[in-house]
C-alpha positions as CSV (number, residue, x, y, z in Angstrom):
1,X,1.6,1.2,-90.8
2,X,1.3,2.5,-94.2
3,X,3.1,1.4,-97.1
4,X,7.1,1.9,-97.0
5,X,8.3,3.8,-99.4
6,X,12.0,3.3,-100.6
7,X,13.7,6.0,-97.8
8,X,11.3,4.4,-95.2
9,X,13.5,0.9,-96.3
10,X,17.0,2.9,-96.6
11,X,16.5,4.5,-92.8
12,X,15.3,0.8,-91.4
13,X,18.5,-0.5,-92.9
14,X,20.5,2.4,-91.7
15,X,19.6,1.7,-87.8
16,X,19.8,-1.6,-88.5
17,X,23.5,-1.1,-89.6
18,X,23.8,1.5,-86.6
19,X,22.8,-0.9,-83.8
20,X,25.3,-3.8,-85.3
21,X,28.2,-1.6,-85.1
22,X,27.1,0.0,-81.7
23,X,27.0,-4.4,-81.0
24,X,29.8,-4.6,-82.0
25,X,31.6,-1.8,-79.5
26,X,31.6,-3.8,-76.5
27,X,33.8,-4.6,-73.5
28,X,33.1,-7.9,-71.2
29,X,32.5,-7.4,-67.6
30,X,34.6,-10.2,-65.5
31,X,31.6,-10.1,-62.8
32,X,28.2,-10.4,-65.4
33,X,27.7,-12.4,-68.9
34,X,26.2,-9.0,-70.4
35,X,28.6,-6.9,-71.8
36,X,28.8,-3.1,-71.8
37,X,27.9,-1.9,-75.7
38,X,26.9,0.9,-77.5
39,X,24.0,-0.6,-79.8
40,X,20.8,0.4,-77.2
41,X,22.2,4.1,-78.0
42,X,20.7,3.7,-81.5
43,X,18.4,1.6,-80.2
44,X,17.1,4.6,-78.4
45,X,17.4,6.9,-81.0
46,X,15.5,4.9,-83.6
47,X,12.4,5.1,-82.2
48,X,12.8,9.4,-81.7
49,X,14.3,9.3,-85.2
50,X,12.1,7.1,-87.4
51,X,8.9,6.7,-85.2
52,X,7.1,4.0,-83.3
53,X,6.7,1.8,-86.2
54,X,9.9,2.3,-88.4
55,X,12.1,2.4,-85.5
56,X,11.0,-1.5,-84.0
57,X,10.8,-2.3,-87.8
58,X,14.6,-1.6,-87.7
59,X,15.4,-3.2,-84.7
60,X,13.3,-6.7,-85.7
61,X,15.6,-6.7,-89.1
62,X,18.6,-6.5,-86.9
63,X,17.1,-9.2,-84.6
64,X,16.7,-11.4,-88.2
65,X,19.7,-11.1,-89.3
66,X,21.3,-12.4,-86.1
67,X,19.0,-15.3,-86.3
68,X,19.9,-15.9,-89.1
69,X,23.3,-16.2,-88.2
70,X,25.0,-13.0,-89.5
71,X,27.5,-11.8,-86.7
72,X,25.5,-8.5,-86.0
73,X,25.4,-9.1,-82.0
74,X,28.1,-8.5,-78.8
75,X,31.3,-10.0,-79.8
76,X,30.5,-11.3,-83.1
77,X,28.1,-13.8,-81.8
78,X,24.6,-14.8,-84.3
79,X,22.4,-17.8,-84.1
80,X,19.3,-18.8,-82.4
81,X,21.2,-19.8,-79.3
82,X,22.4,-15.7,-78.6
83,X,18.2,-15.2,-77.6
84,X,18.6,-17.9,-75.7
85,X,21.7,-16.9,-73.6
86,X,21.4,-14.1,-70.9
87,X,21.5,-11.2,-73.0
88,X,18.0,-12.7,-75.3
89,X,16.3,-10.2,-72.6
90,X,17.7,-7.4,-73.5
91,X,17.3,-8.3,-77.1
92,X,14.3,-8.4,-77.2
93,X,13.7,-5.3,-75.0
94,X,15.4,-3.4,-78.1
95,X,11.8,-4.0,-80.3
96,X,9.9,-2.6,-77.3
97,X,12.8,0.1,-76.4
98,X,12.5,1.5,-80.0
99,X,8.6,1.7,-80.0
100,X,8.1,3.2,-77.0
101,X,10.8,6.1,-77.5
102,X,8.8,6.7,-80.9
103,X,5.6,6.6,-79.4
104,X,6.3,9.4,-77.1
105,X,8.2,11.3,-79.5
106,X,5.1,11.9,-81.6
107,X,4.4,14.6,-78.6
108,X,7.9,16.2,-78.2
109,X,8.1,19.4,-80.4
110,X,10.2,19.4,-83.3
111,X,11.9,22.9,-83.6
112,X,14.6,24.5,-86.0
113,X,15.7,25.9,-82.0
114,X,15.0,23.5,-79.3
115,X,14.0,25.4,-75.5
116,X,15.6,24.0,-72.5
117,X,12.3,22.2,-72.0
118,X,12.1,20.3,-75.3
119,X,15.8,18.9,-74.3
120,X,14.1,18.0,-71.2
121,X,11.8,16.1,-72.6
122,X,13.9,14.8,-75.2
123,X,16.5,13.3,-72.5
124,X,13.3,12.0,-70.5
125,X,11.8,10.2,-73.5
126,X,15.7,8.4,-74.4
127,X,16.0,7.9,-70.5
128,X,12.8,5.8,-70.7
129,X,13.5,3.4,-73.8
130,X,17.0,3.1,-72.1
131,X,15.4,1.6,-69.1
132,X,12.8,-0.4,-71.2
133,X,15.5,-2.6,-72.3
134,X,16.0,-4.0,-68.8
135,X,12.4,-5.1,-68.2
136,X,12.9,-8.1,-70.2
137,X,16.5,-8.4,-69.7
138,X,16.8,-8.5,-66.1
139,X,13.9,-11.3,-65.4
140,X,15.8,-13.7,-68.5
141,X,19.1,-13.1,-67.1
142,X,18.0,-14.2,-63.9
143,X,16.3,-17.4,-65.3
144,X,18.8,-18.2,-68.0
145,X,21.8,-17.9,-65.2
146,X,19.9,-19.0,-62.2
147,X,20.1,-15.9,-60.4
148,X,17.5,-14.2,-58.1
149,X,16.0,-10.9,-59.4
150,X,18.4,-9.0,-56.7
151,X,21.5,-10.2,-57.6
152,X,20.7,-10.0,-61.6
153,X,19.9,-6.2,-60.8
154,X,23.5,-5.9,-59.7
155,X,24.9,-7.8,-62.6
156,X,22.6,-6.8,-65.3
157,X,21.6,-3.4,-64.4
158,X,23.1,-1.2,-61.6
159,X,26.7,-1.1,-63.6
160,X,25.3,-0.1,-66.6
161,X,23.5,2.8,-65.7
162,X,26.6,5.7,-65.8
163,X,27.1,4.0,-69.3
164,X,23.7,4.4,-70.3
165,X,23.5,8.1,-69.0
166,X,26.4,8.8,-71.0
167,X,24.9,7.5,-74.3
168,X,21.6,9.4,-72.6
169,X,23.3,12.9,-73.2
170,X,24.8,11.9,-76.5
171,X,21.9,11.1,-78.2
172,X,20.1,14.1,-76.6
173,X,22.9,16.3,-78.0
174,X,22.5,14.3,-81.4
175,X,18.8,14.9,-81.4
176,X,19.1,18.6,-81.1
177,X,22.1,19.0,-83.2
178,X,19.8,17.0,-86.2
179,X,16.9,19.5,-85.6
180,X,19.4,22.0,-85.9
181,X,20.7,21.2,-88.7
182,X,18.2,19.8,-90.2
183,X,15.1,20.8,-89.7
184,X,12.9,19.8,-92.6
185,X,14.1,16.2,-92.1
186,X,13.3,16.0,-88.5
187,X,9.9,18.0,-88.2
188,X,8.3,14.6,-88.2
189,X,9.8,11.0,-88.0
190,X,11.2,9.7,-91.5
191,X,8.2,8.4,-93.7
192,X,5.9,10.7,-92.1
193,X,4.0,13.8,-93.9
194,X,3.5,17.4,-92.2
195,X,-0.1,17.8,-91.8
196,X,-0.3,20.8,-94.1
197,X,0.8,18.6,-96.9
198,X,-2.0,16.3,-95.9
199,X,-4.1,18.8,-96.2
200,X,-2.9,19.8,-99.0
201,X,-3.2,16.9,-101.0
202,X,-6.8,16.2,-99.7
203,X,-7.5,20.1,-101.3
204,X,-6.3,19.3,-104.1
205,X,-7.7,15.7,-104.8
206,X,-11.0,17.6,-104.0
């Protein structure tokens, strides 16, 4: 990663702000410990937005600052003991969530005018980190609760997936409406330069 520059910090706070309020937008199930929240939306969309390293770096300060004991999780919750209740899963699925929505991003065209396939891909890429988050989650829950794997699907995962197609389209729709709008901001992820003002620079430093 190369060094950060001030807007690299301001858009790492940013999703870090974004995912505590999404955390903090969140209804209990009666039938499963994990509640139903809106943080892995920007979750998601920090790795598209920011790129594979800015967008985990945002979701690790959010992860500090619940360790740390600021309220920034489900309910109001902080502390060390949150990663290791049944949720610490999906926590910790957010880092890999983030970098892995990022990572593919780097291949999805950026265009003042997205085409039907870029949206496709776009949706594909969020639909990915969105189910990223449960390949931790699901095996912790299980061993945290005492569950097996089966039953934690149905508690952890299967009600959460019209939810998580929902926040899908959103951030699809909020993707395409940025490159819309503005599309000098999202050619690349934040902190990244075009390649012709690499080259650029490289002409003239020669």
């Amino acid at each position: 990663m190369k060094n950060l520059e001030l807007r690299d910090l301001i858009a790492v706070a940013f999703f870090a702000a974004l995912t505590t309020v999404g955390a903090w937008i969140s209804f209990p199930l009666p039938f499963s410990p994990v509640p139903i929240a809106l943080a892995n939306l920007f979750v998601i969309l920090s790795g598209v937005i920011l790129g594979k390293w800015l967008g985990p770096l945002s979701q690790i300060v959010y992860l500090l600052l619940g360790f740390a004991g600021v309220p920034v999780f489900a309910q109001h919750l902080a502390g060390p003991s949150v990663f290791a209740g049944p949720t610490g899963g999906y926590l910790a699925g957010y880092v890999f969530a983030a970098f892995l929505t990022g990572l593919l991003a780097e291949h999805l065209p950026r265009f003042s005018t997205a085409k039907t396939a870029d949206i496709g891909r776009l949706a594909f890429i969020l639909s990915v980190g969105a189910l990223v988050i449960y390949i931790p989650g699901i095996p912790w829950l299980a061993h945290v609760t005492g569950m097996d794997i089966p039953t934690a699907l149905i508690k952890g995962f299967i009600p959460y997936l019209p939810g998580d197609i929902l926040k899908i389209i959103v951030g699809t729709m909020l993707c395409i409406s940025l490159m819309a709008q503005l599309p000098h901001m999202m050619k690349l992820p934040v902190g990244r330069k075009p390649v012709r003002q690499l080259e650029t620079e490289k002409v003239k430093a020669g």
